[in-house]
C-alpha positions in Angstrom: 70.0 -26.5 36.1 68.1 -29.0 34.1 67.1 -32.2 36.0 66.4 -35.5 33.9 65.4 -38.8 34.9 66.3 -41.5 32.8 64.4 -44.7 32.8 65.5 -46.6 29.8 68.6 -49.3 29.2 71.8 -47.8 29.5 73.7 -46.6 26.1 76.7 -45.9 28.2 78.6 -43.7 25.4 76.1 -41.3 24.7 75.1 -41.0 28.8 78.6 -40.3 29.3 78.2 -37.6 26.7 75.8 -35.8 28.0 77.4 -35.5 31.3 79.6 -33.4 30.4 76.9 -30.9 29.6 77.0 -27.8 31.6 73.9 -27.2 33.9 72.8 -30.7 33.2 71.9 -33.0 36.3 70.7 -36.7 35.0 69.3 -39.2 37.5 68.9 -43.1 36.1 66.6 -45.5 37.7 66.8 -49.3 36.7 64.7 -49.7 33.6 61.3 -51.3 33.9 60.1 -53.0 31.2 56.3 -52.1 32.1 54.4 -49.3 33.8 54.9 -49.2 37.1 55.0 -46.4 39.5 58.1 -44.6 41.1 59.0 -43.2 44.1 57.3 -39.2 44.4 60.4 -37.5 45.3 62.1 -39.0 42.6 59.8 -36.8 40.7 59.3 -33.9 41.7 62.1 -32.1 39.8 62.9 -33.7 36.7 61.7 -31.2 34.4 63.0 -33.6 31.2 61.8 -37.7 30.8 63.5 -40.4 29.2 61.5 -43.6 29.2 59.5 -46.2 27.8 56.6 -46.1 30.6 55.5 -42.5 32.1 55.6 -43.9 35.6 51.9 -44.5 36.5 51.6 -42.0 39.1 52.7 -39.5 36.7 51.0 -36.4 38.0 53.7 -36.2 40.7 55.9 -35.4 37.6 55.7 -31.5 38.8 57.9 -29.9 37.1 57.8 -32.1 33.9 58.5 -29.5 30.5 59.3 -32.7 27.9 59.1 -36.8 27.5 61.0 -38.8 25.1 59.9 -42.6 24.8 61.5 -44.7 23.5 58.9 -46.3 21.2 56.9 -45.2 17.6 54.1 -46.2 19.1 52.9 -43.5 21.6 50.0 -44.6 23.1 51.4 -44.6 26.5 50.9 -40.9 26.3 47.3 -40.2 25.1 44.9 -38.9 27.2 47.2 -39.1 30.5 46.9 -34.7 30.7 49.8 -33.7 29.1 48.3 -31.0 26.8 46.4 -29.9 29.6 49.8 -29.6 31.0 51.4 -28.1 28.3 54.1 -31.0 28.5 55.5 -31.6 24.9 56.1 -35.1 23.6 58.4 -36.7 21.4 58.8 -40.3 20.0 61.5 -43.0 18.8 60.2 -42.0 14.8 62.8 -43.5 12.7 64.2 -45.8 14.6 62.8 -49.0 13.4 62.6 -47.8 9.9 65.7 -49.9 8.0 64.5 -53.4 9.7 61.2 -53.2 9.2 61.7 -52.1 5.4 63.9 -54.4 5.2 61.6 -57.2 6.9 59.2 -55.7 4.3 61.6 -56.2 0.7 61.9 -59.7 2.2 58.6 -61.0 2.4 58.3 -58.9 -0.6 60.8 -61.2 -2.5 59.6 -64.1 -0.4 55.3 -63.9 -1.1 56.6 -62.9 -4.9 58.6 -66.6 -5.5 56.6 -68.7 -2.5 59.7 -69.4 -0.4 56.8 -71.2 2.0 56.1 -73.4 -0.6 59.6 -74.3 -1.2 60.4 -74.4 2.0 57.7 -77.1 1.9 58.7 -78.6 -1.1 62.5 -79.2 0.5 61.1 -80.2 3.9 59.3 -83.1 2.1 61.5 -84.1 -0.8 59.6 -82.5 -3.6 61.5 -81.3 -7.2 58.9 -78.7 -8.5 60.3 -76.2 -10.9 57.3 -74.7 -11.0 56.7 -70.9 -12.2 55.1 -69.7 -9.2 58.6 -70.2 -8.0 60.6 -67.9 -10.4 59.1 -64.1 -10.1 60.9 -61.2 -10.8 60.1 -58.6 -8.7 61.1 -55.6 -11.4 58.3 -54.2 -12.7 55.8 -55.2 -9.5 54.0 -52.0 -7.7 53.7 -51.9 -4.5 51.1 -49.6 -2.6 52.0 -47.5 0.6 48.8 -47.2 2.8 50.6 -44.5 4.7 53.9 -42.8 3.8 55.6 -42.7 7.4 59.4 -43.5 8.0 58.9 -46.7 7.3 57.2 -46.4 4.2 59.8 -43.9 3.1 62.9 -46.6 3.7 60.5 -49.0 1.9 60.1 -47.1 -1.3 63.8 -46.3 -1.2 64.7 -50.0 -1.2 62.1 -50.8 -3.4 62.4 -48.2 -6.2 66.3 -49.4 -6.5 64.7 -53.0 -7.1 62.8 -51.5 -9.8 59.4 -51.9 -8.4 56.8 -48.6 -8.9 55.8 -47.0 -5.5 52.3 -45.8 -5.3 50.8 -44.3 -1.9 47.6 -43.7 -0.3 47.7 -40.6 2.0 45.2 -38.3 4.0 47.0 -34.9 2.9 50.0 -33.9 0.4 53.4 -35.4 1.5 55.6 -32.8 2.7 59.7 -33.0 3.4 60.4 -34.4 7.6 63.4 -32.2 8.3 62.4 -32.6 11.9 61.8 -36.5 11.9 64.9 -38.9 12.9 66.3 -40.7 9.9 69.2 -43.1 9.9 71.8 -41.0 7.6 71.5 -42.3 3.8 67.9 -43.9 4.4 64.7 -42.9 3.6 62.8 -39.9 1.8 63.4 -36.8 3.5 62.4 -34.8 0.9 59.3 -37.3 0.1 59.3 -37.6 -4.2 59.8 -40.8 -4.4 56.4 -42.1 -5.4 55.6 -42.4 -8.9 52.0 -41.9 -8.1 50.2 -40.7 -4.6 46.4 -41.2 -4.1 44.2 -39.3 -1.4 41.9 -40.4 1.4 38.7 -41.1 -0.9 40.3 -42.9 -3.9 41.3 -46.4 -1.8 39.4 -48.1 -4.7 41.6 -46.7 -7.3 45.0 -46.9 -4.8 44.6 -50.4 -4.5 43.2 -51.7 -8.3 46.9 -51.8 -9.9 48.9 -53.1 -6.4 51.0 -56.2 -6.6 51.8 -55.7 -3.2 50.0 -53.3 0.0 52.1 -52.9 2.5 50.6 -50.7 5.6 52.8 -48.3 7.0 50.2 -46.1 9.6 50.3 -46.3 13.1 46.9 -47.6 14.7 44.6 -45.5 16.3 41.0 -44.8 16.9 40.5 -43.7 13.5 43.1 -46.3 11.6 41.7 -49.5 14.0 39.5 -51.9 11.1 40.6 -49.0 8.6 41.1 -52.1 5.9 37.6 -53.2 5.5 36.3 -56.0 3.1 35.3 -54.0 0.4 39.3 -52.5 0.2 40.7 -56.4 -0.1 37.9 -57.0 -2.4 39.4 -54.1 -4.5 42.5 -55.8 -4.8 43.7 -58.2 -7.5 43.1 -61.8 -6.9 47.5 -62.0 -7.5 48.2 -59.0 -4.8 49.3 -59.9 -1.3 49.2 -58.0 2.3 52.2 -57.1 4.3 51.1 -56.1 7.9 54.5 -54.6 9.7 52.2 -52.1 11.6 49.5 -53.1 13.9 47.4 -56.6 13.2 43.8 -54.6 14.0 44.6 -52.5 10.9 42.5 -55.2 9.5 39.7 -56.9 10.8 40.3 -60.3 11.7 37.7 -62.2 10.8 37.6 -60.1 7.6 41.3 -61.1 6.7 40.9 -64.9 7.5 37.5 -64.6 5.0 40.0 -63.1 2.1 42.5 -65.8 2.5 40.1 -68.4 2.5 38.1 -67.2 -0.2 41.2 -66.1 -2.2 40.3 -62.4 -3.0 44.2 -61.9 -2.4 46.9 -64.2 -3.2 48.3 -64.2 0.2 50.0 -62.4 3.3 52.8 -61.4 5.1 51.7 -60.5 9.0 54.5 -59.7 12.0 51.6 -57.6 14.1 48.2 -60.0 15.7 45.6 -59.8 17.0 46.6 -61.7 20.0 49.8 -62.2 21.8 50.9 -64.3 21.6 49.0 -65.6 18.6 47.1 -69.3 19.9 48.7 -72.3 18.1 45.4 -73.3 17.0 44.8 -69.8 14.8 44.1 -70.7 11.8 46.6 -67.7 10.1 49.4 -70.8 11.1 48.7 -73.5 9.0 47.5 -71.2 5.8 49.8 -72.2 3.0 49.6 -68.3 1.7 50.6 -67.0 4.9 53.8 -66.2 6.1 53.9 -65.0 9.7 56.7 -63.4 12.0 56.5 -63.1 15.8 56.5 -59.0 15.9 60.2 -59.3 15.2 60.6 -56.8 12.3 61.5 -54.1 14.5 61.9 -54.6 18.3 64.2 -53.7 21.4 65.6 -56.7 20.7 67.2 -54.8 16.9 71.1 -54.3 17.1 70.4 -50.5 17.2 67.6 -50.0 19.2 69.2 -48.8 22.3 71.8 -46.9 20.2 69.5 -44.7 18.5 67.0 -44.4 20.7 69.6 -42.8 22.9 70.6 -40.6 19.6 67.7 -39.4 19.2 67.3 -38.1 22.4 70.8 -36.7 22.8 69.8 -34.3 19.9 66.5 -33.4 21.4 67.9 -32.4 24.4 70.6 -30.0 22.6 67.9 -29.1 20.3 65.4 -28.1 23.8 68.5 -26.6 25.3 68.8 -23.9 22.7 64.8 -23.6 21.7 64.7 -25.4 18.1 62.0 -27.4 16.8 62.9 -31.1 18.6 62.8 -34.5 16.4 59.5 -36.4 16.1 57.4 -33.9 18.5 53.6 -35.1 19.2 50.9 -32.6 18.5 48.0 -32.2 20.7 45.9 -33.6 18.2 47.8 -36.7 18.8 48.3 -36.8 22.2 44.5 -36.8 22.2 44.2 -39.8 20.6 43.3 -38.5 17.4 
């Protein structure tokens, strides 16, 4: 008998679903929205978790064998002993991918033409036909710095606008059979880019970019990974999308590029704080367009809905021994 504990919002369908699974026993608990602990005799069995928070007092998970969060980010799960454990790991890979590439082609379309500056324009009354204002985005490359789910759905979308994808990775992209993807999106197969640069040649990666959009997740090695002389290296027209974490960037290095116009502008939805003071100075930059971390949340129509799908096919695939969707590797459940 497997025993899971379920500590996430309720996709009724797909609970219902599973059970009907023989040898299945699921327990739910009212989802907390932060870590907190829970009661030691609820956890003493579970050998499966499905949850945004490990509880805090997660070494009275005993019998733990598997978590599944419900967020990319996985954080949560470094360093709290589950490869001493031997506890595998997976994460909600995938499921943010179509809204935040989508967030991305807008701010694409909307940095290329300066909506903000029509926006402005129509708030006060202005007629400016300007040619700032009339862009086409055919033609444009943008630059990958990272070539993740995300950045996969992005160079989908883009590459049907006509724009060339170019990519900056640490290793050869491979095909993600074993990643979630919403069916029809993304690059499974991973040949869309018409050119891919290595750790080592940033310089080069970001000398021909229209647009850099960064698609890692942030870690110790990726935190201030965009230093000056990288924006320095792009050209004076390119902007900055930031859909991944704000620290990707150093701050105060990002406020000096704006200023100093050594890029054109930005797009940001990740910060440095939150939430971001009104008296930051990113608010009232004219070249700045900034979202309130809304390109992919638990707030997206789907969220709940696929977060529960991908689970429901982990837990066949654990069931009958096959590799699981968006598994963790030590390595990264070190940190690293």
């Amino acid at each position: 008998m497997l025993h899971i504990l379920i500590d996430m919002p309720i996709h009724q369908p797909t609970l219902d679903q599973l059970r009907t699974l023989p040898d299945i026993h699921i327990q739910t608990v009212p989802y907390r929205e932060h870590a907190a602990p829970l009661p030691a005799e609820l956890l003493a069995d579970p050998q499966i978790l499905f949850c945004m928070w490990p509880p805090t007092n997660f070494t009275d998970c005993k019998a733990l064998k598997w978590v599944q969060i419900s967020s990319v980010g996985y954080s949560q799960l470094t360093n709290i002993g589950l490869n001493e454990r031997h506890i595998r790991a997976t994460n909600a890979q995938g499921v943010f991918d179509v809204p935040i590439a989508e967030w991305n082609m807008a701010m694409i379309f909307m940095l290329a033409r300066d909506m903000r500056g029509m926006f402005h324009n129509q708030d006060n009354g202005i007629w400016d036909r300007s040619a700032r204002f009339q862009t086409e985005l055919r033609g444009l490359t943008i630059g990958l710095w990272g070539y993740g789910g995300i950045a996969r759905e992005t160079a989908r979308l883009a590459k049907h606008m006509g724009l060339k994808v170019h990519v900056l990775v640490r290793s050869p992209i491979k095909a993600r059979h074993n990643s979630f993807c919403v069916a029809g999106t993304g690059d499974i197969e991973g040949v869309l880019p018409d050119k891919v640069f290595y750790t080592g040649e940033e310089t080069a990666f970001l000398s021909r970019l229209d647009m850099l959009v960064l698609a890692m997740p942030l870690t110790a090695q990726t935190r201030s990974i965009v230093r000056e002389s990288h924006l320095r290296a792009l050209p004076p027209t390119a902007f900055v999308l930031n859909p991944a974490r704000g620290p990707l960037i150093d701050e105060a290095v990002l406020l000096k590029a704006l200023r100093e116009k050594w890029i054109a502008g930005a797009a940001l939805d990740t910060h440095y704080y939150y939430p971001m003071p009104p008296d930051h100075p990113l608010w009232q930059m004219p070249n700045v367009i900034m979202t309130p971390h809304i390109s992919g949340s638990s707030l997206s129509p789907h969220y709940v809905s696929r977060t529960w799908q991908i689970f429901a096919e982990n837990l066949m695939r654990f069931r009958t021994g096959q590799p699981l969707l968006n598994e963790l590797s030590p390595a990264q459940l070190a940190g690293g």
